[in-house]
C-alpha positions as CSV (number, residue, x, y, z in Angstrom):
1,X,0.0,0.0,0.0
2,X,2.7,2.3,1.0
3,X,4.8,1.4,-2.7
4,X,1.2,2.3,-4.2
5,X,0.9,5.9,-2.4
6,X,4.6,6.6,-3.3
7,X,4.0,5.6,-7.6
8,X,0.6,7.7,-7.1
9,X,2.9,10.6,-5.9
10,X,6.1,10.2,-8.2
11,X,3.5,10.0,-11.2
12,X,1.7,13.1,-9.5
13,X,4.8,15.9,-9.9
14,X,5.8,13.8,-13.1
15,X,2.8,15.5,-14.7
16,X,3.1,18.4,-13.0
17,X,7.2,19.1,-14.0
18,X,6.3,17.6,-17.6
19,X,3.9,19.5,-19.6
20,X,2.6,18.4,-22.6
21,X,4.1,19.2,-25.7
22,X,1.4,21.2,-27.0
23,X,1.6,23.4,-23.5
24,X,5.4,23.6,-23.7
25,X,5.4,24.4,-27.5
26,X,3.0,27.3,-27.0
27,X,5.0,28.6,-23.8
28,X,7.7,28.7,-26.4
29,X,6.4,30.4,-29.3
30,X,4.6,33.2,-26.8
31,X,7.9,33.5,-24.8
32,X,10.2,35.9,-27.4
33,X,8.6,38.0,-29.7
34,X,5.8,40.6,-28.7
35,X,4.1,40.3,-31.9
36,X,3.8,37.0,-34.1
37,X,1.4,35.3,-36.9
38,X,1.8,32.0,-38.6
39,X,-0.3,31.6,-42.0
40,X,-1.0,29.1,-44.9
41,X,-0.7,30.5,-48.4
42,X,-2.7,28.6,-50.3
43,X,-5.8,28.5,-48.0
44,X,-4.8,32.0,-45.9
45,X,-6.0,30.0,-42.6
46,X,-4.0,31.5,-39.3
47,X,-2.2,28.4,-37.8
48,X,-1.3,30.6,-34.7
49,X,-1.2,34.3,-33.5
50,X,0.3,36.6,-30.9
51,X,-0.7,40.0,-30.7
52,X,-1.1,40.0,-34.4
53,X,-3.3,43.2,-34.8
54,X,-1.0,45.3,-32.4
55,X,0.9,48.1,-33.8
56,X,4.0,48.3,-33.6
57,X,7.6,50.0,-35.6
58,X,8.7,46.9,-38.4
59,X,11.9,48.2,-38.7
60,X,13.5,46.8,-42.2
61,X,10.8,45.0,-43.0
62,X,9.5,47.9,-44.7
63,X,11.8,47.0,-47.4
64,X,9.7,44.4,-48.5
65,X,7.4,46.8,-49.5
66,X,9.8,48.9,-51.4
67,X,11.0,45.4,-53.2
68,X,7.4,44.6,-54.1
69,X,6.9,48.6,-55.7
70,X,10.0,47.7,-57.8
71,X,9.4,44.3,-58.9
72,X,5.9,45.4,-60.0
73,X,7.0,48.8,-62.1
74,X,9.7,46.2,-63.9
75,X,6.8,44.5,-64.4
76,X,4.9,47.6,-65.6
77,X,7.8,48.8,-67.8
78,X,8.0,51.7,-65.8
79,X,11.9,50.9,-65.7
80,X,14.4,48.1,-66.4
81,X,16.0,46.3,-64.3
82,X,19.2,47.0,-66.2
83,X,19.2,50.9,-65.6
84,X,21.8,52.4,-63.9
85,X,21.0,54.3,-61.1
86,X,23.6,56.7,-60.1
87,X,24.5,57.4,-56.3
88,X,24.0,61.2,-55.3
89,X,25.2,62.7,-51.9
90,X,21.8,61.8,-50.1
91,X,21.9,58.6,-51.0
92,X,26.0,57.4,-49.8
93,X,25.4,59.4,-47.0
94,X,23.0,56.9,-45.2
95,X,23.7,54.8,-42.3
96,X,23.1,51.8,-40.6
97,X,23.1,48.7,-42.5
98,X,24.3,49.7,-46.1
99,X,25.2,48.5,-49.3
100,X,28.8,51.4,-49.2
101,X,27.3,53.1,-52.2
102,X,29.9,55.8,-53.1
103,X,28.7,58.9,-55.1
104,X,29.0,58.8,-58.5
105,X,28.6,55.8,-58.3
106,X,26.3,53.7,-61.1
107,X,24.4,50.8,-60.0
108,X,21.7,48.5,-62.0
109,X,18.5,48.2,-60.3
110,X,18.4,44.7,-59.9
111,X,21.7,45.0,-58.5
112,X,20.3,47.4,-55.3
113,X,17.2,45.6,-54.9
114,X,19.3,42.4,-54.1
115,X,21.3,44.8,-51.6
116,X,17.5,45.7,-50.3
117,X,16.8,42.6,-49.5
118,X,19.8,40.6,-48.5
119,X,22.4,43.2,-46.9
120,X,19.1,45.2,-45.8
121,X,21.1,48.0,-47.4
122,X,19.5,51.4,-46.6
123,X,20.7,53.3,-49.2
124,X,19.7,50.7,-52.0
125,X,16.3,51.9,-50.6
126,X,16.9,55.0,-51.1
127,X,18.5,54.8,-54.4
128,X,15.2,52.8,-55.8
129,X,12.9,55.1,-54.6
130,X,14.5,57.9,-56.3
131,X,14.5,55.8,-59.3
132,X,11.0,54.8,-59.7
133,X,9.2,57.6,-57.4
134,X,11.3,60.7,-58.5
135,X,12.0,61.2,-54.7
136,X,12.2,59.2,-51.3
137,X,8.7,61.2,-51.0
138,X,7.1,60.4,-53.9
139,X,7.8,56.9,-53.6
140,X,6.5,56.7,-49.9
141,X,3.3,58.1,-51.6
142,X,3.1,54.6,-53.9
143,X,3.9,52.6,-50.9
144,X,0.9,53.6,-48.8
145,X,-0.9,54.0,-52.0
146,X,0.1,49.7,-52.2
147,X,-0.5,49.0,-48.8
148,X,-4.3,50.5,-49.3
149,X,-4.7,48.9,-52.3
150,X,-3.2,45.1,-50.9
151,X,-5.8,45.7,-47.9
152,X,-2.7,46.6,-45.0
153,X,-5.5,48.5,-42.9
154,X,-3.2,49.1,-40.0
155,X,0.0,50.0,-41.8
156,X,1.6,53.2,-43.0
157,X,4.8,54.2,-44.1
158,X,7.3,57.6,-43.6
159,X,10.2,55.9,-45.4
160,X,11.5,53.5,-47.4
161,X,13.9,51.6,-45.0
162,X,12.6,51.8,-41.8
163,X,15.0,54.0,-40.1
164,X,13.7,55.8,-37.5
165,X,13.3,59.7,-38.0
166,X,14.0,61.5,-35.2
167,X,13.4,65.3,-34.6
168,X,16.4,67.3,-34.6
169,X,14.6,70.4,-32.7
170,X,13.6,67.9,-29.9
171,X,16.3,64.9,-30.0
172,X,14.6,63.5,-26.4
173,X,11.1,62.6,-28.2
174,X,10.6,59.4,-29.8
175,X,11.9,58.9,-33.2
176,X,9.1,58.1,-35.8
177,X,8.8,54.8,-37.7
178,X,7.4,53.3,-39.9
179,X,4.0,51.1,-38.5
180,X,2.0,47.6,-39.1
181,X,1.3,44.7,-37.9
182,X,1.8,41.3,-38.0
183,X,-1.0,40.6,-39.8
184,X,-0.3,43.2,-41.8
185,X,3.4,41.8,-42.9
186,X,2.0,38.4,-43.5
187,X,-0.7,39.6,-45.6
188,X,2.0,41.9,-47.8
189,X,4.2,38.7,-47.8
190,X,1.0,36.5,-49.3
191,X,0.5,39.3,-51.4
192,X,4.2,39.2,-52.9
193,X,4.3,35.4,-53.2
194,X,0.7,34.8,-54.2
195,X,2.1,37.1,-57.2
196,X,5.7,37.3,-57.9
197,X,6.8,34.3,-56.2
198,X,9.6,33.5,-58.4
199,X,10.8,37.1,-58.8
200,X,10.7,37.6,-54.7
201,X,12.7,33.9,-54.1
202,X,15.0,34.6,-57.0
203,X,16.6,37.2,-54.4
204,X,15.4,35.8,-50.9
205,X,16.4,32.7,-51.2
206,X,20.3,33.4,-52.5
207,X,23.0,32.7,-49.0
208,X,25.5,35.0,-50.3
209,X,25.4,37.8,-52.2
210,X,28.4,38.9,-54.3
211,X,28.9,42.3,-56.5
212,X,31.9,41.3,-59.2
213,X,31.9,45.0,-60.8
214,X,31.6,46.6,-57.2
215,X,34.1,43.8,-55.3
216,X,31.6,43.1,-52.5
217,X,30.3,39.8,-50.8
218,X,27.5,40.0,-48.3
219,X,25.9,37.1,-46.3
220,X,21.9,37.2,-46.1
221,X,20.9,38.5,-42.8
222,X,18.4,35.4,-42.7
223,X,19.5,33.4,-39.8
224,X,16.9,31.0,-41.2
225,X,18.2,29.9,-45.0
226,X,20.9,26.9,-43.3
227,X,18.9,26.5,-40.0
228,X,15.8,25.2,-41.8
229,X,15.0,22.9,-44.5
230,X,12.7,24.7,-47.1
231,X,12.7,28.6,-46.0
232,X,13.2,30.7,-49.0
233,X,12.5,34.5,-47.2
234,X,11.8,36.8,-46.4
235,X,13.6,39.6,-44.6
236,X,15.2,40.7,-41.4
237,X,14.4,43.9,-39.3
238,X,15.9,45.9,-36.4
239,X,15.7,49.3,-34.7
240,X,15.8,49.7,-30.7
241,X,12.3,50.4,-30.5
242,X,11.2,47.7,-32.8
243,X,13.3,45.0,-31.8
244,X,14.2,42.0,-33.9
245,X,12.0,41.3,-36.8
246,X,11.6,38.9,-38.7
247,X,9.1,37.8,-42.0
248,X,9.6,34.0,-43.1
249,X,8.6,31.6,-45.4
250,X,9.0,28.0,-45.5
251,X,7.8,25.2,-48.5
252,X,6.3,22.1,-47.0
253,X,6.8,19.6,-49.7
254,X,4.2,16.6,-50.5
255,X,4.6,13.9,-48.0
256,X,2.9,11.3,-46.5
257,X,1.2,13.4,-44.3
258,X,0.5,16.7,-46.5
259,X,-1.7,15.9,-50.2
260,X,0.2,18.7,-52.2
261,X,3.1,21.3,-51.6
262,X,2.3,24.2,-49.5
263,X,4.2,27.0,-48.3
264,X,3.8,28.8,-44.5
265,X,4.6,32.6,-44.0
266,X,5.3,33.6,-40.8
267,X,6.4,36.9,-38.5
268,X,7.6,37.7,-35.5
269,X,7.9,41.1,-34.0
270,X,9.5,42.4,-31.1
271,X,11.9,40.4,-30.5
272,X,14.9,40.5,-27.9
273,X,17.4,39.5,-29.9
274,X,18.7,37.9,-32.6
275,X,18.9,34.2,-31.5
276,X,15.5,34.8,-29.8
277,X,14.5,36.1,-32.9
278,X,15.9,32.6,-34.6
279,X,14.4,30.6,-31.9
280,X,10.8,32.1,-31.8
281,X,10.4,32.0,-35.9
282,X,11.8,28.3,-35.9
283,X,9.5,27.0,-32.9
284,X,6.4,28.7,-35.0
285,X,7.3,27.2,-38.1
286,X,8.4,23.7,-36.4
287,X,4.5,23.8,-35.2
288,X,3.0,24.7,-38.2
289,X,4.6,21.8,-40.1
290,X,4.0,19.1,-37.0
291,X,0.7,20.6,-35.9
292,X,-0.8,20.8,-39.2
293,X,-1.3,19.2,-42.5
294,X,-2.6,19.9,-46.1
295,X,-5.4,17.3,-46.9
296,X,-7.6,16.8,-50.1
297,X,-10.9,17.2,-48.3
298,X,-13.0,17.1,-51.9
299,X,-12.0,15.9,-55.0
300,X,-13.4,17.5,-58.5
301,X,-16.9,16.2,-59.5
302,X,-17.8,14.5,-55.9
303,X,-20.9,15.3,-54.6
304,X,-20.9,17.4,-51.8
305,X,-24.9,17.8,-51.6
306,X,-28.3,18.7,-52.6
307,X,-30.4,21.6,-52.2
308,X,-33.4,23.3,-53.1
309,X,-33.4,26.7,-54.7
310,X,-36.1,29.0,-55.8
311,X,-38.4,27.9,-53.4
312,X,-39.6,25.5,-56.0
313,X,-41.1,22.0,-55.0
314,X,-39.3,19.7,-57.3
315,X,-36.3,21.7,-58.3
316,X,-33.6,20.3,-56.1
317,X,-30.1,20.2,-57.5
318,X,-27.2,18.0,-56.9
319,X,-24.4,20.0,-56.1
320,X,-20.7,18.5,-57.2
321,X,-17.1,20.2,-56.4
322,X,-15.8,22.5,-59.6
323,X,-12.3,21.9,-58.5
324,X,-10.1,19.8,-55.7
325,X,-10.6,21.6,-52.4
326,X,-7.7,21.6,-50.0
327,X,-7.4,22.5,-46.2
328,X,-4.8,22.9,-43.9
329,X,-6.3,20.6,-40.6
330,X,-4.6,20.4,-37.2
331,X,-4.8,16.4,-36.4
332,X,-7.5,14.8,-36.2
333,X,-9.6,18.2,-36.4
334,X,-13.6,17.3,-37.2
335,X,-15.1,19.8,-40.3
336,X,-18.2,20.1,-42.2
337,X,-19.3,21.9,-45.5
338,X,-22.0,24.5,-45.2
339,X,-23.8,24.9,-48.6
340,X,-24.5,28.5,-49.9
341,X,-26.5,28.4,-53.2
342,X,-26.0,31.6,-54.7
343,X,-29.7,32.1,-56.6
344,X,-28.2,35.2,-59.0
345,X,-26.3,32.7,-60.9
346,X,-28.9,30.4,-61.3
347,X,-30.9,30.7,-64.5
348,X,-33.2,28.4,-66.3
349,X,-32.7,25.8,-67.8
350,X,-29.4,25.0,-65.7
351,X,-26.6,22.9,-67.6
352,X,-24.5,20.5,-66.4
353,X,-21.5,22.2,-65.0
354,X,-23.2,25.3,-64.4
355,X,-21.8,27.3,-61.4
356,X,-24.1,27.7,-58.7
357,X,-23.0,28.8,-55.1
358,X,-20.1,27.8,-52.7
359,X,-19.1,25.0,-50.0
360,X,-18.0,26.6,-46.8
361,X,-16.0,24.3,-44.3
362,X,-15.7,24.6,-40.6
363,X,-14.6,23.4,-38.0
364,X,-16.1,21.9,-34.7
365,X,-15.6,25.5,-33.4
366,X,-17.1,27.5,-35.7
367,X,-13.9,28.4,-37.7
368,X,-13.6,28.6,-41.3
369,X,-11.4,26.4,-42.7
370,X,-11.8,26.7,-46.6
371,X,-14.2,27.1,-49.5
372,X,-15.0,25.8,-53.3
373,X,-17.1,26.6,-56.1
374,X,-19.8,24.4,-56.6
375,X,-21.3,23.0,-59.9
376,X,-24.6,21.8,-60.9
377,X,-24.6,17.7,-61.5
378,X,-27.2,16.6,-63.9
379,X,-29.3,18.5,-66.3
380,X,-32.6,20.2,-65.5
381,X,-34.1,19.4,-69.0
382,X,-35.4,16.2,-67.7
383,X,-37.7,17.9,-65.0
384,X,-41.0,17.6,-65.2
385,X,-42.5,20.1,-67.1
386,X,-44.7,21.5,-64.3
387,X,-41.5,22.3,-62.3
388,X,-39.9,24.0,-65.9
389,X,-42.7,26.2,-66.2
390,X,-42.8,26.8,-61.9
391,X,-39.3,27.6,-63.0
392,X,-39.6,29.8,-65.9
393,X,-42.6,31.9,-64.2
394,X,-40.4,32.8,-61.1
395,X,-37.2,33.5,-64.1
396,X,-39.9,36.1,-65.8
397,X,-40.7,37.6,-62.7
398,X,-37.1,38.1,-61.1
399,X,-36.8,39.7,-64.7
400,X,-39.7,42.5,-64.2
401,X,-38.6,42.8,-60.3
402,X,-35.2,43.9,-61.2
């Protein structure tokens, strides 16, 4: 009896020095940054959060705005990414972490926006916003301009590089800096891989970065690129009053446990320093890869369901996938499809194939997990003509309501 009590009370404080791994991971990933967000690209489904609506100064991140505004007026013709852009006084006198652009000098654009992004080099910034925007201020225009138009509600933008700006009247007030969110960051970094992912990972995803003509060699300042097998980006960040930052992304090749390729972007803000900054984007991304996995939960043509439209007796469609639908699930997480038959975009006599409304999936909580288009199975020309005209009558008279 006495062994019995003394197991009860070992296995007692066992439990209670041992937390789980899901307890211990979280205290992990919530211990070092002050701001942090974990998202799935393809299905834009938060996998965790910290803070992530908080404002807060992003430091060089910003840059990955001001790579974004470039790649896209390359894209626009708007300039080459052969022009030389030629290093004035403003420019080579910038400090912090810098490319040592020398006046006179005559860089290609490409050329600077690998400095942006790799040696975080401030005055590359500076040099392609003169470039494309005329001016440091004119270009700051297009990047809040962007940030509206990408949907970054809670960001907005003073510079191009993230330096602080401090007054010179009254050095003892706090500098001004540029402002988002973690949300905001992972949304700009969907954005930029959703759309130019080759472009962005053509430069992100280089380890060294070496100038021939200008005899330089610069490291990435991604701690990330040979700590973890598939990140590819993004960028680094740090002022005194932001703290370490850091955007990430990370592929998640097909395996036995995820039904396609899928990539996870991450940020952390806030952060003490630079191995906590390491440490807390490497735990997030370590439990979005074990935690969660990319499952075929409909395959084209299944049936998902039927459902009445119209208000019709008789005229109940069978409702199929249009495409594969894919989720990201945590294990063994429970979902079910909500039908929403979208009655504008059904019009007699429905084909085949027709689109007609939307699966939603959820989860046991109540949180969306992913949608799909939903086609019409069958053919309504084999109704019975009471329901065609029932049909046709409510057509006409939708058509004299409108």
């Amino acid at each position: 009896m006495i062994k019995l009590k003394k197991l009860i009370i070992f296995i007692t404080i066992l439990v209670i020095v041992t937390p789980g791994y899901s307890y211990a991971h979280n205290n992990i990933l919530n211990e070092h940054s002050k701001s942090a967000i974990l998202i799935d690209q393809d299905t834009n489904r938060v996998l965790y959060e910290k803070q992530a609506d908080e404002k807060r100064p992003i430091a060089s991140l910003t840059k990955m705005m001001t790579f974004l505004i470039a790649i896209e007026a390359i894209k626009d013709q708007k300039v080459n990414g052969d022009d030389l852009v030629e290093i004035d006084k403003q420019i080579a006198a910038i400090k912090g972490s810098t490319c040592h652009l020398e006046i006179g000098e005559k860089v290609e654009l490409k050329e600077l926006m690998k400095g942006l992004m790799l040696v975080s080099g401030n005055d590359a910034a500076m040099a392609i916003a003169k470039h494309i925007g005329g001016s440091e201020e004119g270009f700051v225009k297009l990047m809040n301009e962007n940030a509206k138009k990408i949907g970054l509600n809670n960001t907005y933008f003073i510079n191009t590089n993230g330096l602080p700006v401090y007054d010179t009247k009254n050095p003892e007030l706090d500098p001004k800096e540029n402002q988002s969110t973690a949300r905001d960051v992972a949304i700009l970094g969907k954005y930029m891989f959703d759309n130019y992912q080759e472009e962005v990972t053509e430069v992100t995803a280089m380890h060294t970065y070496s100038n021939e003509m200008r005899h330089c060699t610069y490291n990435n300042t991604n701690p990330l690129l040979v700590e973890v097998s598939g990140v590819d980006g993004i960028k680094t960040g740090y002022t005194d009053r932001a703290g370490y930052c850091l955007a990430f992304s990370m592929e998640v090749s097909q395996d036995n446990n995820n039904a396609k390729d899928h990539r996870l972007l991450g940020v952390v803000l806030g952060t003490g320093n630079k191995n906590d900054r390491k440490i807390a984007a490497e735990s997030i991304l370590k439990y979005g890869k074990d935690e969660f996995h990319m499952e075929k939960i409909a395959q084209k043509g299944q049936i998902i369901g039927k459902e009445k439209v119209q208000d019709i007796d008789g005229l109940e469609l069978e409702l199929k996938a249009g495409d594969d639908i894919y989720a990201v699930l945590s294990k063994n997480e429970i979902f079910t499809p909500k039908i929403e038959v979208q009655s504008e975009k059904i019009k007699y006599p429905i084909r085949d194939g027709d689109e007609v409304g939307i699966v939603k999936y959820y989860n046991d909580s109540g949180e969306f997990i992913q949608s799909g288009k939903l086609l019409n199975s069958g053919d309504t020309k084999k109704l019975p003509i009471k329901t065609k005209t029932k049909i046709l009558y409510k057509y006409i008279c939708n058509l004299f309501n409108k």
